[in-house]
N, C-alpha and C positions, 0 to 999 in steps of 0.2 A: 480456595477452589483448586481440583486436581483436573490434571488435561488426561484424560482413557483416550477421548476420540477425538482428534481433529482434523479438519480441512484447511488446507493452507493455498491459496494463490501467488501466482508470481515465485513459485517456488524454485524456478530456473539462478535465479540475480541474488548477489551479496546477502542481501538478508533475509530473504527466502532461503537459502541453504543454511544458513543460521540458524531459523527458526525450525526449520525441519532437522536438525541434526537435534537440536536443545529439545524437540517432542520426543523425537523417538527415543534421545538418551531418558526420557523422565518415563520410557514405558509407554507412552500413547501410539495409538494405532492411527494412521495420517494419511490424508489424500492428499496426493502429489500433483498439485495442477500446475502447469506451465507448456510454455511453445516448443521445448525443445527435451524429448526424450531420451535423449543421448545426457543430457546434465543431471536428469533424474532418476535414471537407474542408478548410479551410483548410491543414490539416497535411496532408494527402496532396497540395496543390496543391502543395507546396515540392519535393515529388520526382517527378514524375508518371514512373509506371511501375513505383516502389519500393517502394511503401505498397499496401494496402489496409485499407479501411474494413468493420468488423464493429461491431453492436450488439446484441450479447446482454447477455442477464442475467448477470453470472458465476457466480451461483448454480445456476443451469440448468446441469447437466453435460451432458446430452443437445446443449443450443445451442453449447455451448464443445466439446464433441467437434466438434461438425461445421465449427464456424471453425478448427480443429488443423488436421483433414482438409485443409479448403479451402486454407488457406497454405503447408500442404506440399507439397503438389501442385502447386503455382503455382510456391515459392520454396526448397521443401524445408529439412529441418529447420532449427529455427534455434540457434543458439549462446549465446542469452542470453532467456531468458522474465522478465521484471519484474510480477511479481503485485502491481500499485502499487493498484489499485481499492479505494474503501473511504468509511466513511460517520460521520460522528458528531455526534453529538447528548445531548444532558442525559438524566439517566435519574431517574426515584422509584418504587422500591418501592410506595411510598404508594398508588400510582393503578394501578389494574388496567389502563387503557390500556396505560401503558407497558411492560406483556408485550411488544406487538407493536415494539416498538425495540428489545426487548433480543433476539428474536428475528430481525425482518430485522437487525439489527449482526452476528449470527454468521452468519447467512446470505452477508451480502456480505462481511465482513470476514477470516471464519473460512473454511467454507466455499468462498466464490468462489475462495480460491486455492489447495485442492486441485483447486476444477475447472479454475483455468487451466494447475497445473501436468500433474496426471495425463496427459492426452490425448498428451503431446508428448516424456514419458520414454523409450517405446522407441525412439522413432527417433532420438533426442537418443543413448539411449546405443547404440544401431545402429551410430552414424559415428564412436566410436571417438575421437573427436574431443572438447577441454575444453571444458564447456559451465557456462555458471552459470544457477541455479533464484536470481532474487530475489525475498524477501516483504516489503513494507514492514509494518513493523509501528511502534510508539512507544514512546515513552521510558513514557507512558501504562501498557504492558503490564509496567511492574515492580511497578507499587504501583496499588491499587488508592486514586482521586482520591474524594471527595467527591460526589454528583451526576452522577460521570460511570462508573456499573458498569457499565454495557452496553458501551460504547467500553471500558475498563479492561479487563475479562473477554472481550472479542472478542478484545483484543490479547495480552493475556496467553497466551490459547488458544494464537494464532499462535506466540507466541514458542517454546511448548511443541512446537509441531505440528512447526515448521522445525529445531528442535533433533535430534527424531525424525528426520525425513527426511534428515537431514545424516549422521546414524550410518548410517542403512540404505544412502546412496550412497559411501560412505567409499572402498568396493573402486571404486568407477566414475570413470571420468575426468569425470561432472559433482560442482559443488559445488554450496552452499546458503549463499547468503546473507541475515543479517536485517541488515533495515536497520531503525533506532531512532530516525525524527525526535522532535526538541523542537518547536519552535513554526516555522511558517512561514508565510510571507503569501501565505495561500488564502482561499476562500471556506471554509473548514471551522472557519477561526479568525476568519472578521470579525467573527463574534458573539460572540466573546468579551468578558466583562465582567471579567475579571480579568487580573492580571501576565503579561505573556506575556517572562521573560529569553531572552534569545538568541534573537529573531525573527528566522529568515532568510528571504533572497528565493526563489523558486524556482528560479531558472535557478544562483544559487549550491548550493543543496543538489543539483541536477541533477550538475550540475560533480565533487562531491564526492561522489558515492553511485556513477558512471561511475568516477571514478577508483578510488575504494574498492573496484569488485568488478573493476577491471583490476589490482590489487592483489593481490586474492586473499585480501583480508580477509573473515573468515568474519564478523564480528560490526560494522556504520559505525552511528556515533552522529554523528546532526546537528541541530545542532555538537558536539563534541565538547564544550563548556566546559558545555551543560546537563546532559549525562550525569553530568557531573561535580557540578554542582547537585544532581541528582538523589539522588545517592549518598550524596552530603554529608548530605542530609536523609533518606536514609534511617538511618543512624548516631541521630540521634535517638530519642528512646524512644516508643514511639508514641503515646501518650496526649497528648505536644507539637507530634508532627508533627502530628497530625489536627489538634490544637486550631490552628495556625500555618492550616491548609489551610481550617478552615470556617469560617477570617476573611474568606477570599478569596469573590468570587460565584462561583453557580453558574454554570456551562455552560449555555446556556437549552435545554429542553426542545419538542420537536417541536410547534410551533403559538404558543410564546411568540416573541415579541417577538426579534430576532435571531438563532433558531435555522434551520440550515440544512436543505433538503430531502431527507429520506430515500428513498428510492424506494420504493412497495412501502406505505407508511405513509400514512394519511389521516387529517389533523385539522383 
């Protein structure tokens, strides 16, 4: 499968410039969704004519219907939508504050990418034509981490969500793909104070997430070697893994000390 058209969320963060840099070098034509237009013209400089620049909330169904509309009309459907857009941060029970992270987390996490995908299903399956529906989601969304249940439980959703959406487009000539990063050198992991195995770079997981769904693999783990980590230690009896996991530090929470900006959240 070749990428002409696509739509890319989260296109602002590590691997959203990744991905958008690897479309427009392979020739596709790309909508640039993200919060911040100052990070995204650079990226539509590299193609001028090809790209345009959107900044909705992806939470906002109503804003992401009407950037569907707009790039259709311009560029008409496109062949591959990447619902990459997403947010994470430490979480406690403990503190009534953190209601509101564990809610903007499904909001953008969960949420945002049924509103990026919805909008662009009928005309996608209109043309008849093989299209892929991508959700990033994490290695994260299998087990629920220590500190980190709002990102844990956003992802997990997804995982659930795209499994759904995957049966229901079965008969259609679109698929659904999840993709499962491990650790990657973002702004979403600088503040990490704990083990990160298998850190990759972005423009490598870009490389490999492109090829993966020109594959036509329903399910890419990256890397592949943490999934396997992952798995490993899910085998463990739980009462070890945890105890193993709450050696490790937390994920800093929204206003401590390395923790990354949520949108929509104020501390």
């Amino acid at each position: 499968m070749t990428f002409d058209n696509a739509v890319l969320t989260g296109a602002c963060g590590g691997l959203g410039q990744a991905l958008a840099r690897a479309l427009i070098a392979g020739g596709a034509r790309v909508a640039l969704v993200g919060l911040q237009r100052k990070a995204l013209a650079p990226l539509a400089a590299l193609a001028p004519g090809h790209c345009a620049v959107y900044t909705p909330d992806v939470s906002d169904g109503p804003a992401m219907a009407a950037m569907a509309a707009d790039w259709t009309s311009r560029f008409g459907p496109p062949d591959i939508v990447i619902a990459n857009a997403g947010v994470a941060g430490g979480f406690d029970t403990a503190h009534p504050e953190d209601l509101a992270v564990l809610r903007r987390m499904l909001e953008i996490n969960l949420l945002g990418v049924a509103a990026t995908f919805g909008p662009f299903l009928s005309a996608m399956q209109a043309t008849g034509r093989p299209g892929a529906l991508v959700g990033v989601a994490s290695v994260a969304g299998w087990r629920g981490l220590p500190g980190n249940g709002a990102y844990c439980a956003s992802k997990a959703g997804l995982i659930a969500y795209l499994q759904s959406l995957r049966a229901e487009l079965r008969p259609t000539a679109l698929r659904v793909h999840t993709v499962s990063p491990g650790y990657l050198r973002t702004a979403l992991t600088a503040g990490n104070r704990f083990a990160m195995p298998g850190l990759l770079e972005p423009d490598d997981a870009a490389q490999r997430l492109l090829a993966g769904v020109a594959a036509g693999r329903e399910h890419i783990v990256l890397p592949r070697r943490t999934g396997w980590l992952a798995r490993t230690l899910a085998l463990l009896p739980a009462p070890l893994h945890d105890r193993i996991l709450l050696a490790q530090p937390r994920k800093p929470r929204p206003g401590e000390a390395g923790a990354t900006e949520i949108p929509g959240v104020k501390r």
